[in-house]
C-alpha positions as CSV (number, residue, x, y, z in Angstrom):
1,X,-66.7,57.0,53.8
2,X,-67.5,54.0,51.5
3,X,-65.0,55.3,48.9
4,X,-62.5,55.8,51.0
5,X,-62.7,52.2,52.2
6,X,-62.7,50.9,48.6
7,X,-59.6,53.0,48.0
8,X,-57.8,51.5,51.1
9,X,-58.6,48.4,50.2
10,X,-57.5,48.6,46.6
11,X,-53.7,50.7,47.9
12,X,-53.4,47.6,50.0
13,X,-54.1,45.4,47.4
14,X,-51.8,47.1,45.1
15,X,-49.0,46.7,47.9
16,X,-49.2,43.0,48.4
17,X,-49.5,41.7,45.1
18,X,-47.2,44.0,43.2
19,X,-43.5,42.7,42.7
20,X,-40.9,44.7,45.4
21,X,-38.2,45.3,43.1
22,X,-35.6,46.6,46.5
23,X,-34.1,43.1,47.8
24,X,-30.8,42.7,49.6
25,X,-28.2,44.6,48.5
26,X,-27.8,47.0,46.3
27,X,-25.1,49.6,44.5
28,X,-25.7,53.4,43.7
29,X,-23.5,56.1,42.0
30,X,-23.5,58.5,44.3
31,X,-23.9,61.9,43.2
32,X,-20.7,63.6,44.1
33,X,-19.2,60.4,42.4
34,X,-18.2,57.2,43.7
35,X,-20.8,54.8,44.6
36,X,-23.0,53.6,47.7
37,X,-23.6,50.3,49.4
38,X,-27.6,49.8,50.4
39,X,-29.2,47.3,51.9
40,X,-33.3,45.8,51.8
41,X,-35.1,46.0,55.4
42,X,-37.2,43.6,56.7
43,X,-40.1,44.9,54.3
44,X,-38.1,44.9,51.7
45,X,-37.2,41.3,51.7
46,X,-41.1,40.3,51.6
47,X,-41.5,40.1,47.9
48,X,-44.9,38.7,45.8
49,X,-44.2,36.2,43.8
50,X,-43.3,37.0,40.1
51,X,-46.4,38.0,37.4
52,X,-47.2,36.8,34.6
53,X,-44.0,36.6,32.1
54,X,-41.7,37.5,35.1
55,X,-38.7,35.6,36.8
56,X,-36.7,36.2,40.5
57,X,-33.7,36.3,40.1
58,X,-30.4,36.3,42.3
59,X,-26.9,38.0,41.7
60,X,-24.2,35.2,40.7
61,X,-21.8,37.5,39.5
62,X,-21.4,40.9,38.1
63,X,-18.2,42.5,36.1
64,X,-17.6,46.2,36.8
65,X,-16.1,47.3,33.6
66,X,-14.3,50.9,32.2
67,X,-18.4,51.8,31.6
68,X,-18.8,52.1,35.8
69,X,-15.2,54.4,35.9
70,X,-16.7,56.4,33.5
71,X,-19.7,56.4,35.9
72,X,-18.5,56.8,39.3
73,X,-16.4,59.8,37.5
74,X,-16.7,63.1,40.1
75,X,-19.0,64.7,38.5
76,X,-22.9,65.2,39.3
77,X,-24.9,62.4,37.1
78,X,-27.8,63.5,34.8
79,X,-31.0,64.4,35.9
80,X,-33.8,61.7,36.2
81,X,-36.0,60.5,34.0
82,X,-39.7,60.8,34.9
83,X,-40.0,57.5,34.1
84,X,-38.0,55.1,36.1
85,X,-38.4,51.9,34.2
86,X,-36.7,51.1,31.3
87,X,-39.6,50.4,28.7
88,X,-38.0,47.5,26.8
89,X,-35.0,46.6,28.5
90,X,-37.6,44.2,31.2
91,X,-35.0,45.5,34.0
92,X,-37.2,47.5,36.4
93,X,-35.1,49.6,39.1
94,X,-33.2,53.2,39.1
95,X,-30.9,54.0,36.6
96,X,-28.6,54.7,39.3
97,X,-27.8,51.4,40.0
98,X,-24.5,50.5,38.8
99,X,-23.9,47.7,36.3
100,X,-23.9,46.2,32.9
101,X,-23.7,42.7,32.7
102,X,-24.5,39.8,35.1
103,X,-24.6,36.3,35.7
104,X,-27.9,35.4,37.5
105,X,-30.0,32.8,38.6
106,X,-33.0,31.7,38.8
107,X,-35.5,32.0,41.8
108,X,-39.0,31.6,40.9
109,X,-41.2,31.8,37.6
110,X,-44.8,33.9,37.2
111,X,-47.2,32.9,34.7
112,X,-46.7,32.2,30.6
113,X,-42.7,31.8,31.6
114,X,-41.5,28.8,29.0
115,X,-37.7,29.3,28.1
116,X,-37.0,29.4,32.2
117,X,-36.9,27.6,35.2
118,X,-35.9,28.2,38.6
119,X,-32.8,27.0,38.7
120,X,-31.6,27.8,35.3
121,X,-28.2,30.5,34.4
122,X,-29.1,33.6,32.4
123,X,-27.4,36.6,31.3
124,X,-29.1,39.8,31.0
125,X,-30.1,41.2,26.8
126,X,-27.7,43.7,25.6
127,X,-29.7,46.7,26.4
128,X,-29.5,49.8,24.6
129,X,-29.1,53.7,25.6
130,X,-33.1,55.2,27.2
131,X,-34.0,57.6,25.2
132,X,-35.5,59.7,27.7
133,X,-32.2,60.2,29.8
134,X,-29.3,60.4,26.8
135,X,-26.6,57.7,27.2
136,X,-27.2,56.8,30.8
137,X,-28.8,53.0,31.0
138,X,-32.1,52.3,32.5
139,X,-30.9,49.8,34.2
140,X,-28.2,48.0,36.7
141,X,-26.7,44.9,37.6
142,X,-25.2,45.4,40.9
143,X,-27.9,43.9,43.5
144,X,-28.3,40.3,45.0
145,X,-32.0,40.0,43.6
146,X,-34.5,41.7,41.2
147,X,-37.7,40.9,39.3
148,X,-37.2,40.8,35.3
149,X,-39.0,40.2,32.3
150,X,-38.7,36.9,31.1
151,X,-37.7,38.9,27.5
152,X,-34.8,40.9,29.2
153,X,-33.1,37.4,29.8
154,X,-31.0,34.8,27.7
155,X,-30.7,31.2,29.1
156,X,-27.2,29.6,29.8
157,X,-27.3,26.6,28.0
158,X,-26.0,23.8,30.2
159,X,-24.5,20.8,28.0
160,X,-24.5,20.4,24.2
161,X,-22.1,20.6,21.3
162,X,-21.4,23.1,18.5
163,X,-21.1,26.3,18.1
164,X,-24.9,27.1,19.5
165,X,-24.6,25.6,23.0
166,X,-22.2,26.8,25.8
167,X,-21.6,23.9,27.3
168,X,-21.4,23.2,31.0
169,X,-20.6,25.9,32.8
170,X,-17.6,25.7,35.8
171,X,-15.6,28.3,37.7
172,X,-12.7,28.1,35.2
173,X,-12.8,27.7,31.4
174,X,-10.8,27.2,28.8
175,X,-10.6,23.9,28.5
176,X,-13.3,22.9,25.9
177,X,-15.7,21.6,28.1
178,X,-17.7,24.7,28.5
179,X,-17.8,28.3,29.1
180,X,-16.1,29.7,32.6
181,X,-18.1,31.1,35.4
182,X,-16.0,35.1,34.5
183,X,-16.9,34.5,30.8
184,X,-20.9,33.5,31.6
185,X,-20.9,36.6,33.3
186,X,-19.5,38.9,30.3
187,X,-20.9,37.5,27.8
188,X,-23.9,40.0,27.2
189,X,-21.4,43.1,26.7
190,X,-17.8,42.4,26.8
191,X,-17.7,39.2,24.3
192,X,-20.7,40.6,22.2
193,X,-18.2,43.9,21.9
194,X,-15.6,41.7,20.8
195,X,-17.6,39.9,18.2
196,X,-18.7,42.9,16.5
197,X,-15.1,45.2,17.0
198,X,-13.7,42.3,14.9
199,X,-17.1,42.4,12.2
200,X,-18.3,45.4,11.7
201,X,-15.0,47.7,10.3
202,X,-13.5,46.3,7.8
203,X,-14.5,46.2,4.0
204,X,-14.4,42.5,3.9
205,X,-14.6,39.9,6.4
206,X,-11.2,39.5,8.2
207,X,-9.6,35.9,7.6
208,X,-6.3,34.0,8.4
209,X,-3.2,36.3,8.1
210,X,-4.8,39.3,8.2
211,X,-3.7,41.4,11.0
212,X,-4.7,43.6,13.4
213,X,-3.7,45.7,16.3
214,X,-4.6,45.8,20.3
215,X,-3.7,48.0,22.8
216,X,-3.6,46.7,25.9
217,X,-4.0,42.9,27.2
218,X,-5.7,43.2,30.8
219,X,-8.9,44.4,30.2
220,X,-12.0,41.8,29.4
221,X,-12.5,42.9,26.4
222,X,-8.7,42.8,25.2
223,X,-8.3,39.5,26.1
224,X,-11.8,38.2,24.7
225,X,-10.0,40.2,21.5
226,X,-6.7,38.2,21.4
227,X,-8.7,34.7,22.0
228,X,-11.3,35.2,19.2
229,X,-8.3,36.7,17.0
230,X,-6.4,33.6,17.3
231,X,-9.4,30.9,17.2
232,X,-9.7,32.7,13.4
233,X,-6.1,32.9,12.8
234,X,-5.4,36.1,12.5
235,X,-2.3,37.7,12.8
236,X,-2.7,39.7,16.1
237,X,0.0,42.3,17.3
238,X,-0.6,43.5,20.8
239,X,0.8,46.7,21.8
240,X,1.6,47.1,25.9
241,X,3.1,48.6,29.0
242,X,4.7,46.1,30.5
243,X,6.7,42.7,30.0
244,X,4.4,41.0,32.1
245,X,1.5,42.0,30.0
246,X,3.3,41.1,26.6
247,X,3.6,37.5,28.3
248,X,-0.1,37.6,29.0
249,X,-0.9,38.9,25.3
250,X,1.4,35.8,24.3
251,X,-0.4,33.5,26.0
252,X,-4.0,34.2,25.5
253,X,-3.1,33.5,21.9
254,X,-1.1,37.0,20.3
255,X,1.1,36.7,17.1
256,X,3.4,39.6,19.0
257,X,3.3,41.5,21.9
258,X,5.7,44.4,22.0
259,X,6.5,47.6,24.5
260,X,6.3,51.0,23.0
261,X,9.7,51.5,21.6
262,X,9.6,48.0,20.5
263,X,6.7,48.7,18.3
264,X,7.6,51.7,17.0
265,X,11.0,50.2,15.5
266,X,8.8,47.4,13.7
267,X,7.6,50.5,11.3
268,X,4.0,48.9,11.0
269,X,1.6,49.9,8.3
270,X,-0.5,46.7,7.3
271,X,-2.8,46.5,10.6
272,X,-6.5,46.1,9.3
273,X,-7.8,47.0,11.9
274,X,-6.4,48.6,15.3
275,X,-8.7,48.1,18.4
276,X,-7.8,50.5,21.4
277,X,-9.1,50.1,24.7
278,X,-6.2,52.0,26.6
279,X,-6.0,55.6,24.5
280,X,-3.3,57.6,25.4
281,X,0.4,57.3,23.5
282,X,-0.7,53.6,23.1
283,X,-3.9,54.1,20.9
284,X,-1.8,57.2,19.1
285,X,1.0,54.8,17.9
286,X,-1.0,51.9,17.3
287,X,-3.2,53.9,14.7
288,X,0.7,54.5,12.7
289,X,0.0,50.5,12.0
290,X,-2.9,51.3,9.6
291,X,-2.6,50.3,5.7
292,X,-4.9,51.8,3.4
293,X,-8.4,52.7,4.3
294,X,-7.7,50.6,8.0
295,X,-10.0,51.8,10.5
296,X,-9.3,52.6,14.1
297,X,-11.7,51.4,16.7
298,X,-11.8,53.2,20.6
299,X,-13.7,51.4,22.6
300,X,-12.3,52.4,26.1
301,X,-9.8,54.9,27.5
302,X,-8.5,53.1,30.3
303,X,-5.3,55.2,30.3
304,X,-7.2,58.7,30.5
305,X,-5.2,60.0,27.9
306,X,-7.3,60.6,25.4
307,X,-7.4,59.5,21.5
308,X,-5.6,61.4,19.0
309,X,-5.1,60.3,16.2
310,X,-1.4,61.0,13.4
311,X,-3.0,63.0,10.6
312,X,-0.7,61.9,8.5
313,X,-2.8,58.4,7.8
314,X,-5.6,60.4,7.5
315,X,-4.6,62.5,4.7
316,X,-2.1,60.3,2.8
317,X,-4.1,56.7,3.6
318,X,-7.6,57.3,4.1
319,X,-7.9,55.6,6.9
320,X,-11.2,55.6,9.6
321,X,-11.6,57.1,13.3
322,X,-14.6,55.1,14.7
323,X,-15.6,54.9,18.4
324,X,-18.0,51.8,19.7
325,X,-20.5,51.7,22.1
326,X,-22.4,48.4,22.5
327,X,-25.4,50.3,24.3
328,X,-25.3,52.7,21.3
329,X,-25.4,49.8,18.9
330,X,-27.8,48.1,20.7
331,X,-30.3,51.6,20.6
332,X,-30.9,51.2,16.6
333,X,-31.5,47.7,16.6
334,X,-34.2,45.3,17.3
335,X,-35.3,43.2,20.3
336,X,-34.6,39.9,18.4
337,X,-31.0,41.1,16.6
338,X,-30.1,41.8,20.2
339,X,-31.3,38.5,21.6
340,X,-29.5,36.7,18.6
341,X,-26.1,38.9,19.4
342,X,-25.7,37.4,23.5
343,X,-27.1,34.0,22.2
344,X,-24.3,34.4,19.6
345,X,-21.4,35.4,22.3
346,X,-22.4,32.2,24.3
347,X,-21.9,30.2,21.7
348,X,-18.4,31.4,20.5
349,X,-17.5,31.3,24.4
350,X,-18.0,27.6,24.5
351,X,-16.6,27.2,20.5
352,X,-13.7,29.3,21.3
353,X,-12.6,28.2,24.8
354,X,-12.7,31.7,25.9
355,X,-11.2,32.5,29.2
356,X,-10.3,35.5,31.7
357,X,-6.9,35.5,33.0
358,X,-6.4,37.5,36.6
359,X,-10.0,38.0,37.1
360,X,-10.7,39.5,40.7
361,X,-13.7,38.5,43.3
362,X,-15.3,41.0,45.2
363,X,-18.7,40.7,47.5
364,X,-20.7,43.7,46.3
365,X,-20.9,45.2,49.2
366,X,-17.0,46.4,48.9
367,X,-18.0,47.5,45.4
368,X,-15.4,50.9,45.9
369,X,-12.9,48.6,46.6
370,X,-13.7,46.4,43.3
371,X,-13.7,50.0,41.1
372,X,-10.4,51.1,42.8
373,X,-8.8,47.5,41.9
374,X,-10.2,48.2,37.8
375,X,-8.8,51.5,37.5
376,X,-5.5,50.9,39.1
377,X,-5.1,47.3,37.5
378,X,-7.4,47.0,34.5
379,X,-7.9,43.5,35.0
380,X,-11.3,41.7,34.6
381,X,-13.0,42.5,37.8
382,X,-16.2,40.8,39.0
383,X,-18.5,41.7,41.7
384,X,-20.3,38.0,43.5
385,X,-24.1,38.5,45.2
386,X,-24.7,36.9,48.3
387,X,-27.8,37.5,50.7
């Protein structure tokens, strides 16, 4: 009898000091595909206060990216792991929750927290693939609150100069004052996928006149592509479906933008590199663009299509087929490289006057609604947490 009181005392002590990770609202892939909208009771808004080297956080914003089509796909997910934390990542809930990349804030501190406050900006580590559940993340973005690791964070810088700080940050950016609210809030995947698309292909690194090829000028990443392109003067030809996206190409900074049959007349063959985020015919006759030893980059499919690539520049030019995954890159590398990667993509957001043209709002609860607007538009799409 006197154990069994010990043991109820020490399950009711477990249960009011332990962090509740459920809070508000949250969004699942559902199994059938799609996703689901939950919400927190009344217990599940009764949270402890954060431990020792943990923060609260709240939802700012959250982009839903070609990542989350590929997830709410119709098709069963992978099993679970046994283990339903991610071990390094510091982001403790399901791996169903959907989710990449965030803006949040800051709540509350625990104990031995130093680089945060409550009130501070933050933006999630690149984290990489969980080894115990193949490529699926062990973590997700697309909730109003959580409890994280003060390690699984990167601080906004408010203010500064240089290269290093981000500047103030404000709903729209652009303007060399600071990074824009949409940026903040892709920094940690899309502009860090940008950084190393444009770094880590070539032979040598790229500099003014070189050029390269983009498919595609909607997407987050395509346009974070086009901006960095023309802050280091490179010669960037943007391949597209439409005359209003050539004008958009044109404006965030492209040397051309061109339609299909428009591209295929200019008889390219000097593109060091050739990006593709749409696949399809697009990606196909970009890759005719490569010179010698050029590598082509997939790093989304947006069209469905597919990648194929003409053999022809395979046999005759040696050139390269690579696909990029930033989760896969981030898998092989170490806790501080990846730290130093978002720190990096804050910076050259604020250097750069980075911006997101057509970006779309959505509360999370009409999350479905936010995927729908992605796959049929391709434009940046973000998802805003509210309690």
């Amino acid at each position: 009898m006197h154990q069994s009181a010990a043991l109820l005392r020490r399950i009711l002590h477990l249960r009011l000091t332990q962090p509740r990770r459920w809070l508000g609202t949250r969004v699942r892939f559902a199994e059938g595909g799609g996703c689901s909208v939950e919400h927190g009771d009344g217990d599940d808004d009764c949270t402890a206060p954060p431990g020792p080297g943990q923060v609260a956080v709240k939802l700012l914003a959250a982009p839903c990216t070609p990542a989350d089509l590929r997830a709410v796909a119709t098709r069963p997910p992978p099993p679970p792991s046994p283990n339903h934390h991610a071990s390094g990542s510091g982001l403790e809930f399901p791996r169903t929750i959907g989710g990449t990349e965030a803006l949040w804030e800051i709540t509350a501190v625990g104990g031995d927290v130093s680089s945060l406050r409550p009130g501070d900006l933050a933006v999630p580590v690149v984290a990489g693939n969980d080894p115990g559940n193949g490529a699926r993340q062990a973590a997700g973005t697309w909730r109003t609150r959580a409890t994280l690791t003060e390690a699984s964070l990167v601080k906004v810088p408010i203010g500064g100069s240089g290269a290093a700080a981000a500047g103030v940050l404000e709903e729209k950016g652009g303007d060399g004052g600071g990074v824009g609210f949409e940026v903040a809030a892709h920094c940690s995947v899309s502009v860090a996928t940008a950084i190393r698309i444009l770094e880590d292909f070539v032979e040598k690194e790229l500099g003014a006149g070189d050029r390269v090829v983009f498919t595609g000028a909607s997407s987050a990443v395509a346009q974070i592509l086009l901006q960095l392109a023309a802050s280091r003067g490179l010669e960037s030809v943007c391949l597209v479906n439409s005359e209003e996206e050539a004008a958009l190409a044109l404006k965030l900074g492209a040397w051309k933008a061109t339609l299909l049959k428009e591209f295929k007349a200019m008889r390219m063959d000097n593109a060091c590199i050739v990006a593709d985020g749409e696949g399809g015919v697009l990606g196909f006759t970009a890759a005719r663009a490569l010179r010698f030893r050029g590598c082509f980059v997939s790093y989304a499919d947006l069209s469905g299509g597919g990648v194929s690539l003409p053999v022809a520049g395979q046999i005759f030019s040696d050139t390269k087929c690579r696909g990029f995954s930033l989760r896969r890159w981030a898998s092989s590398r170490p806790p501080s490289e990846k730290r130093e990667l978002v720190e990096r993509s804050l910076g050259v957001a604020a250097s750069a006057g980075l911006r997101l043209e057509g970006a779309r709002d959505f509360p999370l609860r009409e999350a479905a609604l936010a995927i729908d607007t992605l796959r049929q538009t391709g434009c940046p799409v973000l998802l805003r947490g509210s309690d």
